[in-house]
C-alpha positions in Angstrom: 190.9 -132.1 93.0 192.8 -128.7 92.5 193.0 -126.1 95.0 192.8 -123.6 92.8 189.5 -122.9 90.6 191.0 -120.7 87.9 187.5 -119.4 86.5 186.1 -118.5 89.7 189.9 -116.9 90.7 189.9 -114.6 88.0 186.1 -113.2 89.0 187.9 -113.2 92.4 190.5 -110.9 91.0 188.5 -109.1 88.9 186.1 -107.8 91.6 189.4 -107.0 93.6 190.6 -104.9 90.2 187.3 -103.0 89.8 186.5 -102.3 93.4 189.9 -101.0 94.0 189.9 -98.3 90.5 186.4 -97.0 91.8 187.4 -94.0 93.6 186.8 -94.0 97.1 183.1 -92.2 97.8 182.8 -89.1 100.4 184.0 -89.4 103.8 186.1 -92.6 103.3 189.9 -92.7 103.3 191.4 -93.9 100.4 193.5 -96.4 102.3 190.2 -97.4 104.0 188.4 -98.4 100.4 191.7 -99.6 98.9 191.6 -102.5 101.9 187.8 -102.7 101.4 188.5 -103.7 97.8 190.8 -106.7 99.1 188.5 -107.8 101.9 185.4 -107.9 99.8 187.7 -109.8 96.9 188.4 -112.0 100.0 185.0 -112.8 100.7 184.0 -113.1 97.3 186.7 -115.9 96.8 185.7 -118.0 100.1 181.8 -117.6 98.9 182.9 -119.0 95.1 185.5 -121.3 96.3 187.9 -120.0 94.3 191.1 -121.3 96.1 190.5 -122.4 99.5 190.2 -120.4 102.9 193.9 -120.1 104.3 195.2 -119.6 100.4 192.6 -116.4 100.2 193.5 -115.0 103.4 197.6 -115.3 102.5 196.9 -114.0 99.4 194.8 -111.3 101.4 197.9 -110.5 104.3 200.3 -110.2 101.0 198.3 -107.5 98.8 197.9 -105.7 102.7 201.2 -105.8 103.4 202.4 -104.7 99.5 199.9 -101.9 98.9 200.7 -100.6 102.4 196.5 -99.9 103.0 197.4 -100.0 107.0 200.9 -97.8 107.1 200.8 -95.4 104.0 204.6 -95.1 103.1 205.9 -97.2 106.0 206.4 -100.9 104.4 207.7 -102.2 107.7 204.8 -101.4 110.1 202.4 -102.4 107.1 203.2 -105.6 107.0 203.2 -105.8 111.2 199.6 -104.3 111.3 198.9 -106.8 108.5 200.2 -109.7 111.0 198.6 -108.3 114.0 195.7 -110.3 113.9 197.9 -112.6 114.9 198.4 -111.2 118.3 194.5 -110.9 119.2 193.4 -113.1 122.4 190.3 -114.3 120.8 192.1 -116.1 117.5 194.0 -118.2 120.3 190.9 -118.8 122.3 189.4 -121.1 119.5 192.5 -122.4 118.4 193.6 -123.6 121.9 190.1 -125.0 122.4 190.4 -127.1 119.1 193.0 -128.5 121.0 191.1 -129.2 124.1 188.6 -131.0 121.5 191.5 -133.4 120.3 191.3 -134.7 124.5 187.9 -135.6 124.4 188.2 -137.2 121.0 191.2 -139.1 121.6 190.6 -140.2 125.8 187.5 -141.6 124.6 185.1 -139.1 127.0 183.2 -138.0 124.3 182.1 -141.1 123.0 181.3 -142.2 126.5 179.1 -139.4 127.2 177.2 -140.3 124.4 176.5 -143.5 124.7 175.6 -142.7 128.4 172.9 -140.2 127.5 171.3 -142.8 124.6 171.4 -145.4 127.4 169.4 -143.2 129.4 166.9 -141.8 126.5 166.9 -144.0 123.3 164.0 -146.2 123.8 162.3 -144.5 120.8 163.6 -142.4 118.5 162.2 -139.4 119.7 164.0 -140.2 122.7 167.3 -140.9 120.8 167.1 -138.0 119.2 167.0 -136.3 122.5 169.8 -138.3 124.2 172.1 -137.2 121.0 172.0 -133.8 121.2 172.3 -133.7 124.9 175.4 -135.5 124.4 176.2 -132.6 121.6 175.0 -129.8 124.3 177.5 -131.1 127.3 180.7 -131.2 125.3 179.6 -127.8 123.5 181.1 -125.3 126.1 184.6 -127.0 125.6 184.8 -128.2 122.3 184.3 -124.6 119.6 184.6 -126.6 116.6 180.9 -128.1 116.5 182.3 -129.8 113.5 184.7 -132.1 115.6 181.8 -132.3 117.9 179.1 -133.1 115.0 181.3 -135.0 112.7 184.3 -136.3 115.0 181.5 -137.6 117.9 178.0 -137.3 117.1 177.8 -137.9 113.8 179.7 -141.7 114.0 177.5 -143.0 116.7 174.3 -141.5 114.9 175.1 -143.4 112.2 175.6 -146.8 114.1 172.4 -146.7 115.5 170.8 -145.8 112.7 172.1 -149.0 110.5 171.9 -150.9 113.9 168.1 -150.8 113.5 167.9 -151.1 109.5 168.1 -147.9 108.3 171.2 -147.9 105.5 172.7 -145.4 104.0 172.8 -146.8 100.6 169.0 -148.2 100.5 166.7 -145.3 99.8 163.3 -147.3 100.7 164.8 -147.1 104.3 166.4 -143.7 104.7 163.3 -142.6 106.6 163.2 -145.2 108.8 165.5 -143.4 111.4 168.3 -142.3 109.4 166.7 -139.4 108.1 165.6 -138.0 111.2 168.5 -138.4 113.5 170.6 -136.8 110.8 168.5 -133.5 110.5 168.0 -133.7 114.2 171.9 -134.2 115.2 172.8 -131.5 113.0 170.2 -129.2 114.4 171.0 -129.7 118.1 174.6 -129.2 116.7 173.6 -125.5 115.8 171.4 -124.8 119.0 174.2 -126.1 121.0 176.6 -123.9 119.3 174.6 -120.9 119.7 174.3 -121.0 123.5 177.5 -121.0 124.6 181.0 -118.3 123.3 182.9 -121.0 123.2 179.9 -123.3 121.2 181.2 -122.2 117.6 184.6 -120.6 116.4 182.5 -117.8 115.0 181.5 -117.0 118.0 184.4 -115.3 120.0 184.9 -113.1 116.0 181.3 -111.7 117.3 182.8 -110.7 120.8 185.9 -108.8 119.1 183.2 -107.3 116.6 181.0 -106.1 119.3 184.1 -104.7 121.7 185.3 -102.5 118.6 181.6 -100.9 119.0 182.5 -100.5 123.0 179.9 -103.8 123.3 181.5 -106.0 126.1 180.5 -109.6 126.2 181.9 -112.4 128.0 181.5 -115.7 128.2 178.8 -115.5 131.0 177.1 -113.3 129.6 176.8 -114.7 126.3 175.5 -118.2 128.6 173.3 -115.9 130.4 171.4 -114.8 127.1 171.8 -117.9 125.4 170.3 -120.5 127.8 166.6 -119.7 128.0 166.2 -119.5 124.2 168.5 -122.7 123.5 166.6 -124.5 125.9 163.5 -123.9 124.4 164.6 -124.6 121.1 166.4 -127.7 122.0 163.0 -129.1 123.9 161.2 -127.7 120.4 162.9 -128.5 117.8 163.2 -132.5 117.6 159.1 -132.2 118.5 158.7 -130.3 115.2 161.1 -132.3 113.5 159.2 -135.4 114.1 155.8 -133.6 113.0 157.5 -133.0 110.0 159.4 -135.4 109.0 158.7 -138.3 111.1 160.8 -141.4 111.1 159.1 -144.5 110.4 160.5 -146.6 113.2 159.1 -144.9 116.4 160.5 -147.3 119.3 164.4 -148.4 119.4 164.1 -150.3 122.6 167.3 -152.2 121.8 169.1 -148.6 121.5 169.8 -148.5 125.3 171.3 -152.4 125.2 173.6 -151.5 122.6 175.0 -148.5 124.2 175.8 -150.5 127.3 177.6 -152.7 125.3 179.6 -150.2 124.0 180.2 -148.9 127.5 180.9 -152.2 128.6 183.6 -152.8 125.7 185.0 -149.7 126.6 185.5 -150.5 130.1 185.9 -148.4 133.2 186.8 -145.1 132.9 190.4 -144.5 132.1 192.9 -142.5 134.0 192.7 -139.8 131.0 189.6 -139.5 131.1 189.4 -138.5 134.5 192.0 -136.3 133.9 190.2 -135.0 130.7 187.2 -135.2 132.7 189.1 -132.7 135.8 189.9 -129.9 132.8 187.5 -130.0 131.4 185.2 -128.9 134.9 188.5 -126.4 135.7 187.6 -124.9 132.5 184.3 -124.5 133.0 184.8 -122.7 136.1 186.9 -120.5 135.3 184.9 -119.8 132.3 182.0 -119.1 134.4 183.9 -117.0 137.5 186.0 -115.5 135.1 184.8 -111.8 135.9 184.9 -112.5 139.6 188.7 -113.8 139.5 189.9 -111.9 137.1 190.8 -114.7 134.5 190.4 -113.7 130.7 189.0 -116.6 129.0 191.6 -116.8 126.4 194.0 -117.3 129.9 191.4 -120.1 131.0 192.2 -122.0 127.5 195.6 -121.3 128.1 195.5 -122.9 131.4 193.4 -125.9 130.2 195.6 -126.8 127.8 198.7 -126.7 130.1 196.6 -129.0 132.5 196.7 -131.5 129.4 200.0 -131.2 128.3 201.0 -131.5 131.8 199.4 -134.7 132.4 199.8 -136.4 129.0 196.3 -136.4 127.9 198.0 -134.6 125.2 201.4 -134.6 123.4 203.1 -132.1 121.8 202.6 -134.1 118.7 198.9 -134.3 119.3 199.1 -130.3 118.9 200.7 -129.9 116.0 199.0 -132.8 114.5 196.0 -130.6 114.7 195.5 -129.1 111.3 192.4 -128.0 112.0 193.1 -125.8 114.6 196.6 -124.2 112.8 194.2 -123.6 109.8 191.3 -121.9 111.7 194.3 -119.8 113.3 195.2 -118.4 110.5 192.3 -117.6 108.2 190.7 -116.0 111.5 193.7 -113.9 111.8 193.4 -112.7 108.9 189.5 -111.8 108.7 189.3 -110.5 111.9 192.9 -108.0 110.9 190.5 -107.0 108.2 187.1 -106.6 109.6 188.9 -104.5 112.7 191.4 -102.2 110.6 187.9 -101.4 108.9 186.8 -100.4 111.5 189.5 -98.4 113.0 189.2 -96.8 109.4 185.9 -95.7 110.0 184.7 -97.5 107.0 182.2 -99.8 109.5 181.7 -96.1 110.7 180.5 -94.7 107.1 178.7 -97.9 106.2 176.3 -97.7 109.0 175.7 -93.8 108.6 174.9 -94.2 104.6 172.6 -97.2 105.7 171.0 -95.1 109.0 170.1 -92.4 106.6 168.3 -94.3 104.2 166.4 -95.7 106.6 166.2 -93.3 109.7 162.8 -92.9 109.9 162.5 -96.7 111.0 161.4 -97.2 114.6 163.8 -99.8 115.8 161.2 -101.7 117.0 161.2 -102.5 113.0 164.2 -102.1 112.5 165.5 -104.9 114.9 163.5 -107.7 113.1 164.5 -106.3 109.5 168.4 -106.5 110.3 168.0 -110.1 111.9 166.0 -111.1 108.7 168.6 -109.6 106.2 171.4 -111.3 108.0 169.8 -114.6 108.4 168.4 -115.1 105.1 171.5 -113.7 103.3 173.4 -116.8 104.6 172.3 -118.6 101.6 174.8 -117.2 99.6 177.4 -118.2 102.2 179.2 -121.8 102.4 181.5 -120.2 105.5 179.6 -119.1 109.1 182.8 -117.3 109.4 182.7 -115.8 106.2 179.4 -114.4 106.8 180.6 -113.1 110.4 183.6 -111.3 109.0 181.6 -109.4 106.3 178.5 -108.3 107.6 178.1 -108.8 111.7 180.2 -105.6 112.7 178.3 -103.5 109.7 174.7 -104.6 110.1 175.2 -103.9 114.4 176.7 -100.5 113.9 173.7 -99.9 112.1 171.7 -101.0 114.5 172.8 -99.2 117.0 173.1 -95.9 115.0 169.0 -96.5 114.6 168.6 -97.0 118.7 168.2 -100.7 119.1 169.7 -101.6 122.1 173.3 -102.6 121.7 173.4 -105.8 124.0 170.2 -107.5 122.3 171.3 -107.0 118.8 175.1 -107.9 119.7 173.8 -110.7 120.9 170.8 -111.9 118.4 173.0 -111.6 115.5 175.5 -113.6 117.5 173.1 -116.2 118.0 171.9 -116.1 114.2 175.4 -117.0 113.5 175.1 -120.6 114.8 171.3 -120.9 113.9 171.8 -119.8 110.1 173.5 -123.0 109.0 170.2 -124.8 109.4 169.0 -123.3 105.8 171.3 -125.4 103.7 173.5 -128.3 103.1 176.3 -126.1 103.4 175.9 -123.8 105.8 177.8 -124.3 108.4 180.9 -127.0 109.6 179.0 -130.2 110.4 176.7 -129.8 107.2 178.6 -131.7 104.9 179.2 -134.1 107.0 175.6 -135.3 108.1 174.6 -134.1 104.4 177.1 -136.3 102.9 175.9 -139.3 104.9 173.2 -140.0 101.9 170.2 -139.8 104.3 168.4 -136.7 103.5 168.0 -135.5 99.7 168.6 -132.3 98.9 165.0 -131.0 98.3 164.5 -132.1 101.8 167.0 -130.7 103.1 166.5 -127.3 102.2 162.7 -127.3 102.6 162.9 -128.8 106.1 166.0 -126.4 107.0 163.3 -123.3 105.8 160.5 -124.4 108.2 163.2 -125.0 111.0 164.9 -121.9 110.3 161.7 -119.7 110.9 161.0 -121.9 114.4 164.3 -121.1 115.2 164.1 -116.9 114.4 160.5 -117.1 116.3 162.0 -118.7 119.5 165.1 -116.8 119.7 163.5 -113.6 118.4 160.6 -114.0 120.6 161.7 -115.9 123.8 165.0 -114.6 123.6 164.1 -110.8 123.4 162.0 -111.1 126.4 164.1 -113.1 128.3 167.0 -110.3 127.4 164.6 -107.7 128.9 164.0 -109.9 131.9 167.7 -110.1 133.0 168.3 -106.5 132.1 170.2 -106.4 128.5 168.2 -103.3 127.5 
């Protein structure tokens, strides 16, 4: 497979070429349209899958750093500001944490909590369903990349179970027989999961820097404050729904909770890693939580769980540099989070949201509020990158919202949650989709249908319960 798609490159360029001759409208810096024009090319080229993500965003820092966009005249500090995102606490907070995930995957404790919480629940497969995501909802707070947690964890036990009672991949007369619905299910959870928590999904903490460039501080307790109530009700919702709608077949796994305790049995007591793996992974939940109190940034926090690993060998040195997920994530965030802020600082986020603001300033933002939610969670079709979608219209579409009165905490945080809860609309749409897609369960017609009626449950609970419960602990 080539990296490079030369068709879909040259619209890439092209859009780049075009954007960047159109002179720069009223009230915008020339530098500030000029890096506009290579941002948008950017996002045009991870949306088309022109080359992939970390070969855009080098291609992104060169043209930066060459055109001199951020230091006019000044090649040296153009091609530091272009680096800069380097330097910002929040790309390190989810690339240490993807190195927090490698502990749980490689001790062992994520399996193990898994089959614990089917051993408990998975008499029926309403009740599997249930125990899965739970297992998906513990490790969420510690382990951002909900693909390692979907695809590395959940996904490989789902799948056992699922052939363990008949239900095979490759025979489509028995796809719905359980297959079907744990896949949709586990990937859902997956997504409520990851909205609940700032550490849930690595486009998550990209929403905190977005919000703290509009003077919009949220931390990670306060993000686990908002998010609880509505998660909660989703997650209790959702598999209900789910079952109404696409039931599976087979509605009792008795033997479920036998063949988990097998599997706990084979893997024995629980291993001096684990306990140490276990010990972090409570130290980082602490200090996640009291963070305000103590004075601990979280970024620090991941810091100091990953020196509790390192320390005590759960971890090598290899281990982390083996982690190519993590290095990559590192630097295409970099990169879209340099460009998304310098836009900002610009004022370009600034212009955008006045020329949207007076088109439609005469909306109440009682109106407004669903409208922007709406626009941003339905235009995620034409993403195949949460991140992606983040980077190019989270900060624009709240400094609008703001600019029409809605109050800056609930929409900071509703579009935040939107980021998670957006993937559910296709088989692309976020990490872990490929994965469960890919397994050969659900077709693509169901799919997308069921991910439309999920989505709207989803914008209904967290609009609904999650705006009052916002108003209920004081957010606006």
């Amino acid at each position: 497979m080539k990296e490079i798609n030369i068709k879909n490159a040259g619209i890439t360029l092209f859009i780049a070429i075009v954007l960047w001759l159109i002179p720069a409208p009223n009230g915008v810096k020339e530098e500030a349209w000029h890096l506009f024009a290579i941002f948008a090319a950017t996002i045009f080229g991870i949306i088309l899958k022109a080359a992939p993500m970390g070969t855009m965003c080098m291609l992104a820092i060169a043209f930066t750093a060459l055109t001199q966009v951020l230091a006019p005249g000044n090649p040296g500090a153009s091609i530091v500001k272009s680096l800069s995102g380097f330097g910002d606490k929040v790309i390190w907070l989810i690339g240490i944490s993807f190195f927090i995930a490698r502990g749980f995957i490689k001790t062992g404790l994520g399996n193990r909590i898994a089959f614990l919480f089917i051993k408990i629940f998975g008499k029926s497969s309403l009740g599997l369903a249930y125990g899965l995501g739970l297992a998906d909802l513990c490790l969420a707070p510690a382990i951002p990349s909900n693909t390692a947690r979907g695809g590395g964890i959940i996904y490989p036990i789902m799948k056992s179970m699922a052939i363990s009672f008949g239900s095979v991949p490759d025979d489509p007369s028995s796809h719905r027989k359980l297959g079907s619905y744990l896949t949709l299910n586990s990937y859902y959870m997956n997504l409520i999961a990851s909205s609940m928590f700032l550490t849930g999904t690595a486009s998550n903490p990209m929403c905190q820097k977005f919000a703290a460039n509009l003077g919009i501080n949220i931390t990670w307790m306060s993000w686990a404050a908002a998010g609880f109530v509505p998660g909660l009700v989703a997650f209790i919702l959702v598999p209900l729904i789910l079952y109404k709608l696409y039931p599976p077949t087979l509605k009792k796994t008795g033997d479920a909770p036998k063949m988990a305790s097998e599997k706990l049995k084979e893997m024995g007591a629980m291993t001096k890693n684990e306990w140490l793996m276990m010990f972090a992974f409570v130290v980082l939940l602490g200090l996640w939580i009291l963070g305000d109190k103590l004075s601990i940034d979280a970024t620090t926090t991941a810091f100091i769980g990953l020196s509790l690993l390192l320390l005590t060998s759960v971890l090598t040195w290899e281990d982390v540099k083996s982690e190519k997920g993590a290095w990559d994530t590192i630097v295409w965030f970099a990169v879209l989070v340099m460009m998304a802020s310098s836009l900002n600082e610009l004022g370009f986020i600034g212009w955008f949201s006045e020329l949207i603001r007076n088109q439609i300033g005469g909306l109440n933002w009682l109106i407004a509020f669903p409208v922007i939610i709406l626009v941003y969670f339905f235009s995620h079709y034409i993403f195949a990158s949460a991140t992606a979608h983040v980077a190019a219209m989270y900060a624009a579409l709240l400094g609008v919202g703001v600019s029409l009165g809605i109050p800056p905490m609930l929409l900071a945080m509703m579009l935040g949650f939107m980021g998670s809860i957006y993937g559910v609309l296709t088989h692309y749409g976020h990490g872990p989709a490929p994965v469960f897609f890919g397994s050969g369960y659900v077709e693509l017609k169901a799919w997308w249908l069921r991910g439309l009626e999920i989505g709207i449950a989803l914008l209904i609970i967290y609009m609904g319960v999650g705006g009052l419960w916002m108003k209920v602990i004081g957010y606006y």
